[in-house]
Structure formats: structure tokens, C-alpha cells
LOTORKE-238222 format. One record per residue (C-alpha): residue in three letters; x, y, z negated. Coordinates in steps of 0.001 Angstrom, whole numbers, padded with zeros to 6 digits, always signed. Layout:
BEGIN
alaXYZ/...
//
This chain:
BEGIN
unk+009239-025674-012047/unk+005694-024656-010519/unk+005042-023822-007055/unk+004894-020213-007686/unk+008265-020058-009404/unk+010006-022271-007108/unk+008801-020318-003564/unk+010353-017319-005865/unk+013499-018875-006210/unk+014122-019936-002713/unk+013322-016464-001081/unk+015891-014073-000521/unk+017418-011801-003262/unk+014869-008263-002921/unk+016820-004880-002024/unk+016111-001454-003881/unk+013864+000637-001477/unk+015817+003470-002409/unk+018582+005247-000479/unk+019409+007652-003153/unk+022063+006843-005760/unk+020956+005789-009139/unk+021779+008199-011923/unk+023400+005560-014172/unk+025523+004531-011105/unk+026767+008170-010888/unk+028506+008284-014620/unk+032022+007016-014749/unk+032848+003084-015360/unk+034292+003713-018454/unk+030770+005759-020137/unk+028815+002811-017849/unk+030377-000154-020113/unk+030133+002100-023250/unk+026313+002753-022889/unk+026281-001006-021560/unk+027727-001971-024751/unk+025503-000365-026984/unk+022190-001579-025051/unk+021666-005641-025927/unk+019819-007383-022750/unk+016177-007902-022737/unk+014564-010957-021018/unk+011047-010031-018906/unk+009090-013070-017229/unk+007685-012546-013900/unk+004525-010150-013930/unk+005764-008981-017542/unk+004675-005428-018599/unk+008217-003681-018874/unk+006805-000211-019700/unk+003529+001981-019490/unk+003133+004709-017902/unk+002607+007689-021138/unk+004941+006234-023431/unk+007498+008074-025330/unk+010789+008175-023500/unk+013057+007135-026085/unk+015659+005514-023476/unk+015815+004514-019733/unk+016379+000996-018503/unk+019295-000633-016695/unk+018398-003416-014228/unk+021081-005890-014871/unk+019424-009162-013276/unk+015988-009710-010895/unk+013866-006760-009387/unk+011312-004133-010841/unk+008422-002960-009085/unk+007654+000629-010493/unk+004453+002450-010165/unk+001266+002980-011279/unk-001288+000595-012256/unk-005214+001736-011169/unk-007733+002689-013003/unk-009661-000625-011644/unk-006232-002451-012521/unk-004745-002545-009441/unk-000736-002007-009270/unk+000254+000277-006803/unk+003891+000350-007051/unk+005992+003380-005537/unk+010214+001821-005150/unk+011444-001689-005778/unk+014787-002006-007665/unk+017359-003960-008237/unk+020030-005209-010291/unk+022733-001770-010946/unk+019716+000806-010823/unk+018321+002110-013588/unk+015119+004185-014263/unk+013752+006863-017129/unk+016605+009133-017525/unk+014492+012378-016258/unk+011929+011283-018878/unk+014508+011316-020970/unk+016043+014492-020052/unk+012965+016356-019673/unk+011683+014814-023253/unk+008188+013590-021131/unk+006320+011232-021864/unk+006889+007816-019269/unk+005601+008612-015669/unk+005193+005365-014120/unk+004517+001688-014928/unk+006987-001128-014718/unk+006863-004375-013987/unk+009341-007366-013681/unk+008878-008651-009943/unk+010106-012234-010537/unk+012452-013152-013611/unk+014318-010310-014971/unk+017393-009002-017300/unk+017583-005559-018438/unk+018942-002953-020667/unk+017492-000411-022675/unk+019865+002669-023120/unk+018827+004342-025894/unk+017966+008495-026144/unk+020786+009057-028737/unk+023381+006926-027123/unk+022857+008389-023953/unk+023002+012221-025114/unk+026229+011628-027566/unk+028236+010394-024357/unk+026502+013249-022016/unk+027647+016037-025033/unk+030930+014224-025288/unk+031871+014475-021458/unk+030558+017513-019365/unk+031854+016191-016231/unk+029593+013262-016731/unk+026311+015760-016785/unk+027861+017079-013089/unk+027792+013411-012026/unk+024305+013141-012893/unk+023381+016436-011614/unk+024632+015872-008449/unk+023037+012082-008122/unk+019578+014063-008746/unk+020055+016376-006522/unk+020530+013767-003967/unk+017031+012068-005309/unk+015718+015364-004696/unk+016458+015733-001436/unk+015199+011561-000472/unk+012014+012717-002128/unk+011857+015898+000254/unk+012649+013764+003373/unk+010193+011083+002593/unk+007796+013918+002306/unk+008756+015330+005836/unk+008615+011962+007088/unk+005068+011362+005590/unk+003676+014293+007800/unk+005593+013985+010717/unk+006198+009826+011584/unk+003968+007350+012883/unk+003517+004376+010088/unk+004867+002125+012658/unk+008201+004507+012612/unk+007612+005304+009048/unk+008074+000903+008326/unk+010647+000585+010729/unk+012850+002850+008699/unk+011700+001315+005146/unk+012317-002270+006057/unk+015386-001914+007539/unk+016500+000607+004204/unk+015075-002910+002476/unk+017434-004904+004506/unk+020400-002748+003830/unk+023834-001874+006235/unk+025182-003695+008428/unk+024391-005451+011727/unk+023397-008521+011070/unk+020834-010528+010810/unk+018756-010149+006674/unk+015862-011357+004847/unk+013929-009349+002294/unk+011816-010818-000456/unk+008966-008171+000434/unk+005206-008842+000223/unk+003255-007174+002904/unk+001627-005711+000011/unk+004015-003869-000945/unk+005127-002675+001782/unk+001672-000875+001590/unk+002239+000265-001905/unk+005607+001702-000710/unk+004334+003611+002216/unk+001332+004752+000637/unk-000996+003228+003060/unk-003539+000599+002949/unk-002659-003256+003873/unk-004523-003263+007180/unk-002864-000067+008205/unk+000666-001349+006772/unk-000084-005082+008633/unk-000877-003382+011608/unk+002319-001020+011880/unk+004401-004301+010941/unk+002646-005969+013627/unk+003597-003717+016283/unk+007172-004351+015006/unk+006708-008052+015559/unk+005667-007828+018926/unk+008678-005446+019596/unk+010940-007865+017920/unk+012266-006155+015691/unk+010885-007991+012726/unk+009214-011632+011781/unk+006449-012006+009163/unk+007301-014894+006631/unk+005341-015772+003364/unk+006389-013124+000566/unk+009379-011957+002751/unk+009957-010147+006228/unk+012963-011694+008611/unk+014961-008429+010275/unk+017033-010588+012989/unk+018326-007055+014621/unk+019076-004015+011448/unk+020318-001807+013848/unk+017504-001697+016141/unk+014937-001452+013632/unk+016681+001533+011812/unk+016514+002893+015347/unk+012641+002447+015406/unk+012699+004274+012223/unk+013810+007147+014044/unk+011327+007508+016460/
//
């Protein structure tokens, strides 16, 4: 195993950076394992091009093992990713709702499993059960209202309040103490800010407490008090 690979696989598991249910998650087990049956899993190495941004929607994808980092990749080739998932979210159904070409970029943030659900598969069991199609409209309504609060947020919180309350999303409920497998990087991406700015916010964190810097991961030793932070 290299180095690379190995530091990988001794970091703590990633959490999605998403509070909003998935709309996958929102269909009932039974459709879930139907859909699941009829998508085989697809293997992605780490780094590995899952899908491009422009491409015909002709399924969404089902995150089954590993993380994705979606986004957009730069015109100088930079990624700048935009939410972290992982395994039980999916991504692409608006795409494939809507009939739009691919939005974002994905790419497989360490070894990864997933399933394509394909466009006809998905629509039979959608035509075949209404209440499934309120399931999903209420899970996107929910999305719709995350995207508005980010927004708010975005205009009205500090980036030290703003990374309080996405690192401690990252490390989940609960009280006690988490790691996250997050680069500091993309903690930038996430927030929309650049590195310096996002080190510097995460800094002030540090010094509060709240948070420890590790290589490719951030230590949260008190969840409730950064969530607090958030808040501020």
C-alpha cells in the first residue's frame, strides 16, 4: 500500500456536508432496493473522474461506499468542489428530472462504490407510485430551503461563524468528541472562500478551542460548542 493510500485509510470516515435529506433517501425502502437492484455497482479509484459537468443526464448516482467531492473543475484545472458526500446520498436526479444536461463535476475522494440509477428505471417506479413523487418533492423542497439559508448565511456571518457551523455539520450530532477526514482545502472550496481566508477563520477556532488542525482531517473535541460558534 503507498503512503498516500495508507494515510487515507487510517483517517476518519468523511461526513456529507449536507444537512438536507437526499432525494433517493426520501423514496420508500421497498422502491430504494428495487432501483438498487436494477443499478450494478461501479468501482472509482481515488481522484477518478466520476462525471463531467455537461453530460447528458441519463441517470443519477447512488453513493454506496467512500466519499464524492462534487463541483466544478476550473478553467485552469483547478477543482473547486461545492458538498462532500457520502455513502446513502445520491446526486443527478434534478438533471434528470429537469432533462439538463450534468451541472457539476464529480470526483471519487478516496476509493469509492457507486450506483448508477438509470433515467428509465427511475421514471417507471416514479409513474408507478405517485406518493413516491410527494416524497421527493418534499426532500427538494427541503434542499431548497438549505440552499436559501446558506445564502442568508453567506451575506450575513462572519467566515469564522460561517466554519464553525460547517465543521461541526461535518462532524455530525451528538456531543461528543469526532474527527472529520476534511482537507483545509476544502473547507475553502465548501465555503467559497480562499485557503488563507478559510485557514485563518479555522485558526481563530483553534485558539478558541473549539477545533484542532490535523493532516487531511480537523479534530472537533467539543460538537456542541462549535455548532454554537456557528451561530454567532
Amino acid at each position: 500500500m503507498s503512503r498516500n493510500r495508507q494515510l487515507y485509510a487510517n483517517r476518519a470516515a468523511p461526513l456529507r456536508s449536507l444537512v438536507s435529506p437526499m432525494l433517493f433517501a426520501a423514496l420508500p425502502a421497498g422502491l430504494q432496493g428495487e432501483l438498487r437492484a436494477a443499478s450494478p455497482p461501479r468501482a472509482f479509484a481515488d481522484g477518478r473522474l466520476i462525471q463531467s459537468r455537461g453530460q447528458a443526464a441519463d441517470g443519477f448516482w447512488l453513493i454506496e461506499e467512500g466519499a464524492v467531492s462534487v463541483g466544478q473543475f476550473l478553467p485552469h484545472g483547478e477543482f473547486r468542489a461545492i458538498a462532500l458526500l457520502v455513502p446513502g446520498d445520491s446526486y443527478g436526479e434534478l438533471a434528470v428530472l429537469s432533462g439538463r444536461p450534468r451541472i457539476v463535476d464529480a470526483v471519487a475522494r478516496g476509493p469509492a462504490r457507486l450506483r448508477l440509477v438509470r433515467q428509465a428505471a427511475f421514471e417507471r417506479v416514479l409513474a408507478a407510485n405517485p406518493g413516491a413523487m410527494r416524497a421527493l418533492l418534499g426532500a427538494m423542497s427541503a434542499q431548497l430551503q438549505e440552499t436559501l439559508d446558506l445564502l442568508a448565511g453567506v451575506r450575513r456571518g462572519s467566515t469564522v461563524a460561517r466554519a464553525a457551523s460547517l465543521v461541526a455539520n461535518l462532524a455530525g450530532g451528538g456531543a461528543q468528541p469526532r474527527t472529520v477526514a476534511v482537507t483545509q482545502q476544502e473547507i475553502a472550496d465548501l465555503l467559497g472562500v480562499t485557503r488563507a481566508t478559510a485557514n485563518g477563520a479555522l485558526g481563530e477556532l483553534e485558539v478558541a478551542g473549539l477545533l484542532r488542525r490535523a493532516y487531511g482531517a480537523i479534530e472537533v473535541p467539543d460538537p456542541a460548542g462549535l455548532r454554537l460558534a456557528g451561530l454567532s
